[in-house]
DRENPA-3360 file (N, C-alpha, C; in nm, 2 decimals, always signed):
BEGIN
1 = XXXXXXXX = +10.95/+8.63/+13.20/+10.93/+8.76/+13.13/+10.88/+8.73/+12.99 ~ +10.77/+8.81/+12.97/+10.75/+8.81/+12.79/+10.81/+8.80/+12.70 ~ +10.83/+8.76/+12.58/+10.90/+8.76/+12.49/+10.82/+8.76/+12.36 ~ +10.87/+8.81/+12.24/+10.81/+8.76/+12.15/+10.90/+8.69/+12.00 ~ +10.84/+8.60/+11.90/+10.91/+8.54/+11.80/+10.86/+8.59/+11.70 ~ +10.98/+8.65/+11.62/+10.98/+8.73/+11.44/+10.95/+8.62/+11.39 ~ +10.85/+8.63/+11.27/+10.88/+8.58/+11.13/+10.88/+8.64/+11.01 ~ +10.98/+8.66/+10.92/+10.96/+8.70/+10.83/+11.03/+8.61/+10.67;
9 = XXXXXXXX = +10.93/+8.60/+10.57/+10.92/+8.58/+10.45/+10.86/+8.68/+10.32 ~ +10.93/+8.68/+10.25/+10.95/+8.80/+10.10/+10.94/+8.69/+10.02 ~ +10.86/+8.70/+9.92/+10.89/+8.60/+9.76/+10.78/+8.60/+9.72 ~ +10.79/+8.50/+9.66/+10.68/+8.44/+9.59/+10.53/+8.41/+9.65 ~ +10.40/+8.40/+9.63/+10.30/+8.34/+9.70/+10.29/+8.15/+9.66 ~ +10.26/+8.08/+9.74/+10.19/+7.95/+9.70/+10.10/+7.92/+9.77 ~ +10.05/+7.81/+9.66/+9.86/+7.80/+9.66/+9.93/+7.64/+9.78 ~ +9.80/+7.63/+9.84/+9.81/+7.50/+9.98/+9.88/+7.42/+9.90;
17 = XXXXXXXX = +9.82/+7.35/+9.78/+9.83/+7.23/+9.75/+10.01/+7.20/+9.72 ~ +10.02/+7.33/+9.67/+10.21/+7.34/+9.71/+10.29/+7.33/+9.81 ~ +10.22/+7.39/+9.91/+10.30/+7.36/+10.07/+10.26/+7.28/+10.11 ~ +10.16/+7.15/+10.10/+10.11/+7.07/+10.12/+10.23/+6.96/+10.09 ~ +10.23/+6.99/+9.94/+10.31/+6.85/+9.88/+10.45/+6.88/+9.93 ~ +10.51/+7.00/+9.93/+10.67/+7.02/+9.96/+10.69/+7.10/+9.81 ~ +10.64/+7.10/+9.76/+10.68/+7.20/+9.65/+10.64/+7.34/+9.61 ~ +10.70/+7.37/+9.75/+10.74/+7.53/+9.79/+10.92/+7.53/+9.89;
25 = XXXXXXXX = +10.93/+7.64/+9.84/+11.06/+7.64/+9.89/+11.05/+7.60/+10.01 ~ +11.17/+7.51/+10.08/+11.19/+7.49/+10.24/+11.15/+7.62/+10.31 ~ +11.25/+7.73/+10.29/+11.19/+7.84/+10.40/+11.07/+7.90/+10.41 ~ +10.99/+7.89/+10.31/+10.89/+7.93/+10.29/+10.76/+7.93/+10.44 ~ +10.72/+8.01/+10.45/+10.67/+8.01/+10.58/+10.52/+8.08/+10.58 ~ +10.45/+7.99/+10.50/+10.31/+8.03/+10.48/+10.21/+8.10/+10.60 ~ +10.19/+8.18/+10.60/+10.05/+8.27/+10.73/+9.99/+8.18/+10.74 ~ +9.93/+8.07/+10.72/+9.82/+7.98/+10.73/+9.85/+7.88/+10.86;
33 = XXXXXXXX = +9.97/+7.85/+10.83/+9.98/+7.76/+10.87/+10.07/+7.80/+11.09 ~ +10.00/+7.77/+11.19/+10.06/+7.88/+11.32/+10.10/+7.76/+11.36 ~ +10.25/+7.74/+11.36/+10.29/+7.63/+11.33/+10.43/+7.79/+11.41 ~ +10.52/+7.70/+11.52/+10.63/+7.79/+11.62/+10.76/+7.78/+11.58 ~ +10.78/+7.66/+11.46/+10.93/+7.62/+11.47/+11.01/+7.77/+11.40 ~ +11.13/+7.71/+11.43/+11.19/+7.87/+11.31/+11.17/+7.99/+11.34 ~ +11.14/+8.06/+11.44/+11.17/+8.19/+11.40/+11.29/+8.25/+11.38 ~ +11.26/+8.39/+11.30/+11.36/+8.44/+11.24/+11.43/+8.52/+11.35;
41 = XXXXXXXX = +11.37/+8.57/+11.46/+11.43/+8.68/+11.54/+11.36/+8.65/+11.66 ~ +11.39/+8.68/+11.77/+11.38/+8.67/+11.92/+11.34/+8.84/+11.96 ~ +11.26/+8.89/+11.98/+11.17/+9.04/+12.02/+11.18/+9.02/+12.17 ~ +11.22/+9.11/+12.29/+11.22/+9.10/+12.40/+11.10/+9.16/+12.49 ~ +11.06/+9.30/+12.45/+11.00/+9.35/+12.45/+10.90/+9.38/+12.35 ~ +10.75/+9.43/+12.41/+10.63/+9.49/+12.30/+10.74/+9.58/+12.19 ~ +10.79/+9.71/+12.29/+10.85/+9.79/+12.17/+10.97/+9.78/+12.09 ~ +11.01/+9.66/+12.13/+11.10/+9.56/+12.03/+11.04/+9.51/+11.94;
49 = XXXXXXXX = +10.91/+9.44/+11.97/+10.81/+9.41/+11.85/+10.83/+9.49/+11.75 ~ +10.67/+9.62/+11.82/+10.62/+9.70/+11.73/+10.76/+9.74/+11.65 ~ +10.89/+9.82/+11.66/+11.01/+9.85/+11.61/+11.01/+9.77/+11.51 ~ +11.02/+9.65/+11.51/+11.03/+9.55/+11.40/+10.99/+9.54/+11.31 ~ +10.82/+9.57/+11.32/+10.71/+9.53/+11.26/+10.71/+9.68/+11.14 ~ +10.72/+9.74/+11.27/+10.76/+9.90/+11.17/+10.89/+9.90/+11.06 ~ +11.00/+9.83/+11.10/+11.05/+9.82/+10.98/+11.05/+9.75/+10.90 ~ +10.96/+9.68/+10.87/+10.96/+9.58/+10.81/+10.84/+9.63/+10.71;
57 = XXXXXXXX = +10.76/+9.67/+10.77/+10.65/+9.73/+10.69/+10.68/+9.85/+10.61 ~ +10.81/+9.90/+10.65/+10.86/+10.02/+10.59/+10.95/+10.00/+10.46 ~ +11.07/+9.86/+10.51/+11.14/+9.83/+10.39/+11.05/+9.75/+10.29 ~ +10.97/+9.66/+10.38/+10.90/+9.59/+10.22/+10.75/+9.68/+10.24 ~ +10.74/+9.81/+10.19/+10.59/+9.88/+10.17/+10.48/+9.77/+10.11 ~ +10.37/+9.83/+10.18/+10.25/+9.73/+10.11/+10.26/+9.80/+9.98 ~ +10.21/+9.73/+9.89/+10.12/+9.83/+9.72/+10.03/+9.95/+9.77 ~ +10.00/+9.98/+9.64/+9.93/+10.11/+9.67/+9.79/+10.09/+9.72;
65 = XXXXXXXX = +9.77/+10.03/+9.66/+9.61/+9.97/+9.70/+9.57/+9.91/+9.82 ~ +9.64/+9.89/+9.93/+9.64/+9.86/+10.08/+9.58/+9.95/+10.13 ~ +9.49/+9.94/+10.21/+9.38/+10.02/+10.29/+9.41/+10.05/+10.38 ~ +9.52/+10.02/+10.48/+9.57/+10.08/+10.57/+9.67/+10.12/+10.60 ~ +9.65/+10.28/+10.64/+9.84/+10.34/+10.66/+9.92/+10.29/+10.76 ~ +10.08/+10.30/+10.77/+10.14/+10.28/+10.89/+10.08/+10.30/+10.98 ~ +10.03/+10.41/+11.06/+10.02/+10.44/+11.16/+9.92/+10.34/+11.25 ~ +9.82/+10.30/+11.15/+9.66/+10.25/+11.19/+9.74/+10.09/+11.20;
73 = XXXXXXXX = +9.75/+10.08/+11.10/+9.85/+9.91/+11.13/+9.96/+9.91/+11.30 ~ +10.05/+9.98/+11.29/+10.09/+9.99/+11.40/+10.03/+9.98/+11.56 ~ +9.92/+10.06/+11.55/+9.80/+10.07/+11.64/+9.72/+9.97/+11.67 ~ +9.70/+9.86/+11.56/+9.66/+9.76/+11.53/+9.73/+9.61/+11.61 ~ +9.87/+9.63/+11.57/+9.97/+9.58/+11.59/+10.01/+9.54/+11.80 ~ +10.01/+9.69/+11.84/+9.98/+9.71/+11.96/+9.88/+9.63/+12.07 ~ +9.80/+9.70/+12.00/+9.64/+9.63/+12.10/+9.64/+9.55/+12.07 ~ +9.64/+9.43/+11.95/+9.69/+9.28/+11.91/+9.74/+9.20/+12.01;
81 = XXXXXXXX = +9.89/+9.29/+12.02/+10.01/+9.22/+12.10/+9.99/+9.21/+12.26 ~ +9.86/+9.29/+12.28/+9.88/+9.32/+12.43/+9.77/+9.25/+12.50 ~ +9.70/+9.18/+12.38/+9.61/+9.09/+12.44/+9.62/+8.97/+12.52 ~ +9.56/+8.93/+12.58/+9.57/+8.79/+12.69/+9.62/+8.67/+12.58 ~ +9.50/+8.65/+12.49/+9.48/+8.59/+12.42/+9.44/+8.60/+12.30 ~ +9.45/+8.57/+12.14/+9.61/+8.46/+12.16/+9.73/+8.55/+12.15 ~ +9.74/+8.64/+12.18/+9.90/+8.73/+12.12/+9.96/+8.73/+12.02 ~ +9.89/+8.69/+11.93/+9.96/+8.69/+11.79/+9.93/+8.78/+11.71;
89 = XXXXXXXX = +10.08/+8.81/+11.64/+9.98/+8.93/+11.51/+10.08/+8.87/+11.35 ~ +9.96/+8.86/+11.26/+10.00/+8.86/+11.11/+9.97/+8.95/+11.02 ~ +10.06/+8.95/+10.93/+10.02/+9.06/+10.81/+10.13/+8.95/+10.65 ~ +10.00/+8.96/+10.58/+10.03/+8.94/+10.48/+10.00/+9.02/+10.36 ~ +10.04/+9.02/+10.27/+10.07/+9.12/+10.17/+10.14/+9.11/+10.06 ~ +10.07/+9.20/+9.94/+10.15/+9.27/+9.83/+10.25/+9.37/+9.82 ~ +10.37/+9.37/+9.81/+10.46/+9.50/+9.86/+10.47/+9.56/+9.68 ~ +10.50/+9.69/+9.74/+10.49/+9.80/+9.60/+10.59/+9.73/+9.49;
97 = XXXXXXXX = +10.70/+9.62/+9.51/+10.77/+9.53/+9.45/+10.68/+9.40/+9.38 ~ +10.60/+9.38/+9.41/+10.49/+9.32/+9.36/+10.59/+9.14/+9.43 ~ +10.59/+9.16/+9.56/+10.66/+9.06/+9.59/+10.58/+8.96/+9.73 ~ +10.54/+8.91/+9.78/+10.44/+8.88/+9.87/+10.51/+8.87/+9.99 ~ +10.47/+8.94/+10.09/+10.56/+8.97/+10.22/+10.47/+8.91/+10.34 ~ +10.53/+8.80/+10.41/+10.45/+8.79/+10.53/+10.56/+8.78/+10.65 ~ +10.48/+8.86/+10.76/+10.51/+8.89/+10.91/+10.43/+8.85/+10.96 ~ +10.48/+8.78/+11.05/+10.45/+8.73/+11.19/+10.50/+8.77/+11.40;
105 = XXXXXXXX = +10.41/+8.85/+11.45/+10.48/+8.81/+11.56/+10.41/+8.71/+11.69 ~ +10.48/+8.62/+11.73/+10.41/+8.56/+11.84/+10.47/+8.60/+11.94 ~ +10.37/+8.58/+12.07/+10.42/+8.63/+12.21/+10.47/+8.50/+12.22 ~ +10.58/+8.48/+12.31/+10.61/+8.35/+12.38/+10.58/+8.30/+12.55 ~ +10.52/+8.16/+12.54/+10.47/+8.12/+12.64/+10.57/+8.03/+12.67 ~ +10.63/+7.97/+12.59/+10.68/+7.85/+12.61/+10.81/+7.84/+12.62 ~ +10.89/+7.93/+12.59/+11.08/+7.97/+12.58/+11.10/+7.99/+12.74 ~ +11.19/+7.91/+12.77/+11.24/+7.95/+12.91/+11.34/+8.08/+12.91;
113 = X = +11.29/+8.20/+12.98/+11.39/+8.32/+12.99/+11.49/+8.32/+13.03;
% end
């Protein structure tokens, strides 16, 4: 059965050469890098996902200057997740906190149900 793996990180941004050397915090969990260990949450379902993704995008709002509303992101989010290949969806971001927020969800291939 499908599954999918949350990630989520709030903080600070860092430049490679800091996650590179280790001087970025341990939990730190840079978008760049699609790397499985750690996730934050186990999603069972798509609309387990999407639910997620939606709150998350709701408690940490993008800034104002983000070009896409909920709804279109969500949409986005969807058709993403429902693809063959690769199943993954990111978003990273400026939140109206001026705080750098990244989400992640991957489908899982490889978790025994």
């Amino acid at each position: 059965m499908t599954h999918y793996h949350a990630y989520a990180y709030t903080g600070a941004q860092y430049p490679d050469t800091h996650v590179r050397s280790g001087r970025a915090p341990k939990q730190y969990l840079p978008i760049e890098i699609k790397d499985t260990a750690g996730p934050n949450t186990r999603l069972n379902t798509l609309d387990d996902a999407l639910t997620w993704i939606e709150k998350e995008l709701t408690t940490h709002e993008p800034d104002t200057t983000s070009p896409a509303p909920l709804a279109a992101r969500l949409t986005y989010a969807r058709t993403t997740l429902q693809q063959t290949a690769p199943g993954y969806l990111v978003y990273g971001y400026w939140t109206r906190t001026q705080q750098y927020a990244a989400r992640r969800i991957l489908r899982c291939i490889h978790c025994p149900d």
